[in-house]
C-alpha positions in Angstrom: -2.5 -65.6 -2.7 -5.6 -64.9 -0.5 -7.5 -61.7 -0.1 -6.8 -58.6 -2.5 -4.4 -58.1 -4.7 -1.2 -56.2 -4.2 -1.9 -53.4 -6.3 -5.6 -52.9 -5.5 -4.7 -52.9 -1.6 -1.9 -50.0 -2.3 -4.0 -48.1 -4.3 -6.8 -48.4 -1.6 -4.2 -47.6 1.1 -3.3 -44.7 -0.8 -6.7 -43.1 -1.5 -7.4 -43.6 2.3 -3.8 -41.6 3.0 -5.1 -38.7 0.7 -8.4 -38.7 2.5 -6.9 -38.5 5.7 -4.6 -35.8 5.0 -7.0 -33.8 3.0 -9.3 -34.2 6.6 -6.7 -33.0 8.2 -5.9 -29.9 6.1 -9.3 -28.5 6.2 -9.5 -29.1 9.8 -6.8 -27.4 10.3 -8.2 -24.4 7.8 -11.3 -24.3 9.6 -9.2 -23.7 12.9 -7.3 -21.0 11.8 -10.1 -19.4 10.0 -11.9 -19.2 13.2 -9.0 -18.2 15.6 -8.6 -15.6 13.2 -12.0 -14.3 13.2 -11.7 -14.5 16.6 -9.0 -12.2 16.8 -10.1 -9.8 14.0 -13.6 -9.3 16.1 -11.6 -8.3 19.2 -9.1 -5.9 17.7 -9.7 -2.6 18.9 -10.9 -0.3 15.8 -9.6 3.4 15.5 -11.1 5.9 13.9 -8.2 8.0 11.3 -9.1 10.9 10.0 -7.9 12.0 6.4 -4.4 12.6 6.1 -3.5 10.2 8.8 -0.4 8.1 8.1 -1.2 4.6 9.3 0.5 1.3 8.7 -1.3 -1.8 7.6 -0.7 -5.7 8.5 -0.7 -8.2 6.1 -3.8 -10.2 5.5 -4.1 -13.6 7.5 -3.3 -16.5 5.6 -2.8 -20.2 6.5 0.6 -19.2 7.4 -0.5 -16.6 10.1 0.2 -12.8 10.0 3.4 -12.9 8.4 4.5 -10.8 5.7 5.6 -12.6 1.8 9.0 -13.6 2.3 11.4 -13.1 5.7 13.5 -10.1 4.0 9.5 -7.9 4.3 8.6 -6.0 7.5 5.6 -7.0 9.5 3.6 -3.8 8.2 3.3 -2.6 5.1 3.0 1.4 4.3 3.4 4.1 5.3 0.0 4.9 4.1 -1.8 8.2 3.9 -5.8 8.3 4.9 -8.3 9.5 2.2 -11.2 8.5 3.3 -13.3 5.9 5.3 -16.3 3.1 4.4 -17.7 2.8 7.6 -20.4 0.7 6.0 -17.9 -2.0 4.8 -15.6 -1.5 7.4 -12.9 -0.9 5.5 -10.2 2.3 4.7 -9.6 4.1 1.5 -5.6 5.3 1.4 -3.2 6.8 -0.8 0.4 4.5 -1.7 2.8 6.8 -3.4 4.4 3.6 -5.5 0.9 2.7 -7.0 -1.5 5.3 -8.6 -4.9 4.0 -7.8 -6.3 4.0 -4.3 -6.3 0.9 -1.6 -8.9 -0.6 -0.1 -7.6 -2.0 3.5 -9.8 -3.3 6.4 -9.7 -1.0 9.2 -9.4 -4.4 11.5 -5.8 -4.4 9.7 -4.2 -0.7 10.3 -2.5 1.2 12.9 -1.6 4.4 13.0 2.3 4.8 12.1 4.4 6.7 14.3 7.3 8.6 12.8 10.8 8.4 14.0 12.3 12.4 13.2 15.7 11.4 14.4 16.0 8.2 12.1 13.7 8.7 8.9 10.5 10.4 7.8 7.5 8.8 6.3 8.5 9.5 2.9 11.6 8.1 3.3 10.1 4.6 4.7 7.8 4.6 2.1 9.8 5.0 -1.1 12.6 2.7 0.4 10.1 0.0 1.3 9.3 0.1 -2.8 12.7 0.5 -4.1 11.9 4.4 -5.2 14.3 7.3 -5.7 13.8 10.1 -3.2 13.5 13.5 -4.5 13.9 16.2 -2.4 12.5 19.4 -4.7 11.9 19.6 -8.4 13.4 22.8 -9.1 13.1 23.3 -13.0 11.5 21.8 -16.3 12.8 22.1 -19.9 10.4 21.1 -23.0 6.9 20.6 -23.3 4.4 17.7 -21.4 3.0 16.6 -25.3 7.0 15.7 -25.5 8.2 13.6 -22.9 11.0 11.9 -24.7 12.6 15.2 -25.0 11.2 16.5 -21.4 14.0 17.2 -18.7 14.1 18.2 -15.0 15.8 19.7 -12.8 15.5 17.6 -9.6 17.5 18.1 -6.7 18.5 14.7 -4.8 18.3 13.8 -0.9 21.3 12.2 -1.1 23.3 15.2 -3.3 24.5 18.4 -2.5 24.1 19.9 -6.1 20.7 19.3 -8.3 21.7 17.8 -11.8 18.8 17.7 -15.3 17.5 14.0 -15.7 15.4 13.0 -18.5 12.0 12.2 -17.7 10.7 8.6 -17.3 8.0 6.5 -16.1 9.1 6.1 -12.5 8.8 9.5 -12.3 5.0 9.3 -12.7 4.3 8.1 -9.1 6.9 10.5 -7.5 4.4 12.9 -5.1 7.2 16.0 -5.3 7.1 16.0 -8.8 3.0 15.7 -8.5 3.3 19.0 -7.1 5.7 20.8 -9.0 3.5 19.9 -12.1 0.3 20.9 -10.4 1.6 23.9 -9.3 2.9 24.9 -12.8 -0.9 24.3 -14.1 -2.4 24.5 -17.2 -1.1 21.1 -19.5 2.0 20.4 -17.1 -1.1 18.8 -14.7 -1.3 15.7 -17.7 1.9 14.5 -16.0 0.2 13.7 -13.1 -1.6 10.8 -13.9 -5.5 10.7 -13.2 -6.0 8.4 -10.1 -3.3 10.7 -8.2 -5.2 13.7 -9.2 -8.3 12.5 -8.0 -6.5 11.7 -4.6 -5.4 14.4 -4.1 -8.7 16.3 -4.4 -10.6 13.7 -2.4 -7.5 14.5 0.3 -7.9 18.0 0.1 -11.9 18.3 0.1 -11.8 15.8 3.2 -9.5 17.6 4.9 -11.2 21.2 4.2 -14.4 19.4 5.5 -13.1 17.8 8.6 -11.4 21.4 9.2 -15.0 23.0 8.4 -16.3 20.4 10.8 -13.7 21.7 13.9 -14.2 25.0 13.3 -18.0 24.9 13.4 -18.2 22.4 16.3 
């Protein structure tokens, strides 16, 4: 048979296939890249000031904006302001699921509107992470050096009468029991873990600042 052989011209038909396609991806990438830039560099930016609840899209991929999976809301959050980069453009907030602080480009949030007759921010936010929602802690028995033996006296949204649970570790990113235990002081404040403690005093400080700031202007 003349000319190449049959495996050598499907292996060479094949390469050329990947080559094509792989053109074609990254030409693609390269166009969504840049319509995205594009729209990030238009996107009116607003200035929050700490303790602002905002809301936060998810970052473009490939895909578009679209959140993980179809079940996930556009937005992620609510979110509560801490402070602000202005030299990287970017927002630092405070996520009552997580104990360390985000980093979120400001190109990405909006500031989230509440809804009083439906739900409140806390609600959206511990629901959005699967979290219990505590109305008040009302009582503690035992001693923070023993937490397998520790128990509290947490009253419930969704209950009429409080009931003693045994600590645990989801309790550790639960904000009402933050303050129960750092309003008790002294060795109760080792409950709170140390990267909501430090938010909560970069919070206050840029709030009695930006207070300071009003009053004096």
């Amino acid at each position: 048979m003349d000319g190449k052989p049959l495996t050598a011209w499907a292996d060479e038909m094949l390469r050329s296939q990947e080559e094509c396609l792989s053109a074609a991806s990254r030409l693609q990438l390269e166009k969504d890249q840049k319509h995205m830039a594009e729209r990030l560099k238009h996107l009116e930016v607003t200035i929050f000031p700490p303790g602002t609840l905002v809301k936060a899209m998810y970052a473009p991929t490939r895909m578009g904006w679209r959140p993980p999976n179809k079940l996930m809301m556009d937005w992620r959050g609510p979110y509560t302001v801490i402070d602000y980069n202005r030299q990287r453009g970017e927002y630092v907030l405070r996520d009552p699921a997580v104990p360390d602080p985000l980093h979120i480009s400001e190109h990405l949030l909006e500031k989230y509107e509440a809804d009083p007759d439906h739900s409140n921010p806390l609600e959206v936010a511990v629901t959005d992470r699967g979290m219990s929602i505590i109305e008040a802690v009302l009582d503690v028995r035992g001693h923070s050096r023993a937490r397998s033996k520790l128990k509290l006296l947490i009253k419930w949204v969704d209950e009429e009468q409080p009931h003693w649970m045994t600590w645990n570790r989801s309790l550790l990113h639960n904000a009402v029991c933050h303050r129960f235990f750092l309003q008790k002081g002294k060795h109760w404040r080792s409950l709170v873990p140390v990267g909501y403690r430090r938010q909560y005093e970069a919070e206050n400080a840029a709030q009695a600042a930006a207070l300071a700031n009003g009053v004096d202007a």
